[in-house]
N, C-alpha and C positions, 0 to 999 in steps of 0.2 A: 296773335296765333289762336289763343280761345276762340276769337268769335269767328274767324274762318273755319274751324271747326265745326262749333255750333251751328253756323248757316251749311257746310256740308253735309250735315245730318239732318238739317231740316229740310235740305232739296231731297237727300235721299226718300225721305219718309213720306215726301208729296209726289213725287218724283215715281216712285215705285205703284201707287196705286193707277195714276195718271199712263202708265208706260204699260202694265196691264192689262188696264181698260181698253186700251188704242190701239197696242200691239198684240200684245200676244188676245188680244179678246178673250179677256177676262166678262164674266154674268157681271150685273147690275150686284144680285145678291152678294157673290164671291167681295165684289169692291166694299159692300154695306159691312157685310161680318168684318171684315179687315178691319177698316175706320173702327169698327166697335171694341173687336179683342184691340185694339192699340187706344183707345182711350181709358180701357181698362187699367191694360200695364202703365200706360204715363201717369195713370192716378195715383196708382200702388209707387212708382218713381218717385215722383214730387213727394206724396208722401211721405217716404223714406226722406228726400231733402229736409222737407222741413222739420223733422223731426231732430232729427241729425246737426244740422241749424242750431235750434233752439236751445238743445243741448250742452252745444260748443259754444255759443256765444250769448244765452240768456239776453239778446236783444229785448228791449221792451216793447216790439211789435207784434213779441209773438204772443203776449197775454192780452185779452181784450175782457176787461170788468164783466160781470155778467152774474146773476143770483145760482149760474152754474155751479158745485164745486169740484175744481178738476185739480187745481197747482193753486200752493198759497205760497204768495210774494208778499216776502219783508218789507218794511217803508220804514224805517226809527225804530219805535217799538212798538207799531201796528200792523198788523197782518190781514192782508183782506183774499178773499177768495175768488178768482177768475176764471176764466174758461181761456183757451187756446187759439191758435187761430189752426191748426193742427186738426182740432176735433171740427175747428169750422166746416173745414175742406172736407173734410173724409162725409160730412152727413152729405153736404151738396153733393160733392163729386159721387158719392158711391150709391145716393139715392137715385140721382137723376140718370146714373151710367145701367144701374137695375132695371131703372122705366123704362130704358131705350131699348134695353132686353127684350124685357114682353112687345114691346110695340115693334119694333126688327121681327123679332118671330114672325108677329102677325101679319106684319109685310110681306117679309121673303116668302110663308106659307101661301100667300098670294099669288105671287110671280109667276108668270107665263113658266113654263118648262127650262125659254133657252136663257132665262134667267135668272135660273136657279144655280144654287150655293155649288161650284166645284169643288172638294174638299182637296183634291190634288193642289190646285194653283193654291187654295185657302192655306193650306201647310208650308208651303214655300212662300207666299208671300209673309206668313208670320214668322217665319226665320230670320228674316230680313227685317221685319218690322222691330222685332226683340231683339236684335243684334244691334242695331242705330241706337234702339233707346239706351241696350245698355251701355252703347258707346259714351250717348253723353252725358250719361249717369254718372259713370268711373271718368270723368272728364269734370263733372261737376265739386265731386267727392277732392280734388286736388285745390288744393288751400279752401278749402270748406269752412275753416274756424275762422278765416280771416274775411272773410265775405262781407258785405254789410246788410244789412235786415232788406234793403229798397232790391237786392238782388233778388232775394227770394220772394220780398212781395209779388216781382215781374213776371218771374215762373210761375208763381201760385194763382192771378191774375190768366197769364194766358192758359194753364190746361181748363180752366174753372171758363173759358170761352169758349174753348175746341169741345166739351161739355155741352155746352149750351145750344151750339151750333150743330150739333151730331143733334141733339132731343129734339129742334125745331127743324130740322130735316126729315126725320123719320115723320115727326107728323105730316109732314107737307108731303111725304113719301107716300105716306096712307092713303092723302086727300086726292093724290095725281092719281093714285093707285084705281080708286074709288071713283071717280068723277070723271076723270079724262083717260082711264085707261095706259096714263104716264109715264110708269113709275122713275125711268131715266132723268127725269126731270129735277126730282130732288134730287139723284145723286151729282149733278152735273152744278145746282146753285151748291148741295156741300162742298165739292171738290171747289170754286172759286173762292166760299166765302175761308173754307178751314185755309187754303194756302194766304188769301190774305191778313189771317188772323198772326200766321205764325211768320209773317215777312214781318207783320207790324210786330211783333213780339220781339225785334229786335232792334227794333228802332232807337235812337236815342229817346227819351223820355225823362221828362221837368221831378229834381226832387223836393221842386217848393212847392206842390200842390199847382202849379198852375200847368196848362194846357203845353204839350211837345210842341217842340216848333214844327216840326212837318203836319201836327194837325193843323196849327194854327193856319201853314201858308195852305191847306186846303179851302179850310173856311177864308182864306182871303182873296179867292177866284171868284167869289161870291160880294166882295165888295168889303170896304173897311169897316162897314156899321155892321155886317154880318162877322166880319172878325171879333170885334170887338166884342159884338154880345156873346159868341160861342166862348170866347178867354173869359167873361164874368161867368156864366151858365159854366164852363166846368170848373172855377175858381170856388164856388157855393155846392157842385157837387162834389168835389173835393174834401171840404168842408164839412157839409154836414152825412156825408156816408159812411165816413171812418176809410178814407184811403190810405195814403202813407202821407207820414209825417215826418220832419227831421227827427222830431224827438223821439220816433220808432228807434232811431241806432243807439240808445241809454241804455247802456246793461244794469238788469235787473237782479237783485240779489233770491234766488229760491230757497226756501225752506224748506 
């Protein structure tokens, strides 16, 4: 039942800018500020999770060693001092969602006339966009305590993509904007690549550090030497990135 949920809120929220744009013709800009104010709120979302999280279940995934000091965790009768993965999130997510700021501004101030920002449709579509999240926010929030760390890693993983992907859009928004006179162009690769982030964000996923099986039978259309080495290549970035780990779900005692 969760995850029918979760994926009706994720068609909602891809669904709605997609249905916009097509139908009711919605501006390039109008769909841009959207994706933005909504990576906004899922950051401030997530964030609230993880916090919430860490809290309730002092996982050992949520502390990541670091000459930071933010939370000192007990070991015997040694205490060493860590940083969060909490404060991780918030620097990425909230710097690079700032960057997208100025650089959207600079875009949309671009934009031909008839695709400039409608704040009509912009006010309605964000009702809609804050109603979904906070659906599955207060959806998240139900057995919260009893979660395991690899949940929230998943979440934390996929807004920290829809992130990434709005920042290298806008650029690529600029560059159509500037060169080819384009600008629909980025929004048409955001709108593919963000729904495919958030289908993959529900995918089944390995919690022994190796590769998902539906990545893996990707890379096997490719042949079995190509399988094989994409399973070691993400088995080693696994490995040495710091992804998840069983031993993430250890609850840690805080001081």
């Amino acid at each position: 039942m969760y995850q029918l949920v979760r994926l009706a809120q994720l068609i909602g929220l891809n669904a709605l800018p997609g249905f916009g744009f097509l139908a009711l013709r919605w501006s390039g800009g109008t769909i841009l500020a959207l994706y933005w104010i909504e990576n906004l709120l899922g950051s401030l979302l997530v964030a609230a999770r993880i916090d919430l999280h860490r809290r309730l279940t002092h996982k050992r995934g949520h502390y990541v060693p670091q000459k930071a000091t933010t939370v000192a965790i007990s070991s015997g009768s040694r205490k060493k001092i860590v940083s969060t993965m909490l404060s991780g999130f918030m620097w990425i997510a909230f710097v690079f969602t700032l960057a997208e700021g100025v650089f959207l501004g600079v875009l949309i101030a671009n934009l031909p006339e008839s695709e400039a920002i409608d704040f009509n449709s912009l006010r309605f579509g964000v009702r809609i966009v804050a109603a979904l999240l906070a659906t599955g926010f207060l959806l998240d929030l139900i057995g919260i305590r009893e979660r395991p760390f690899f949940w929230i890693h998943r979440i934390t993983n996929a807004m920290l993509s829809r992130v990434f992907v709005l920042f290298f859009v806008v650029y690529l928004g600029v560059g159509a904007l500037v060169f080819f006179d384009a600008p629909r162009v980025g929004l048409l690769v955001f709108v593919a690549l963000k729904t495919f982030i958030d289908i993959a964000s529900e995918l089944p996923e390995s919690e022994t550090g190796e590769a998902p099986q539906w990545q893996l039978a990707i890379a096997a259309l490719f042949g079995p030497k190509r399988k094989a080495k994409f399973a070691e290549f993400a088995r080693q970035a696994n490995k040495e990135y710091g992804t998840y780990s069983p031993d993430d779900e250890q609850q840690m005692e805080v001081a």
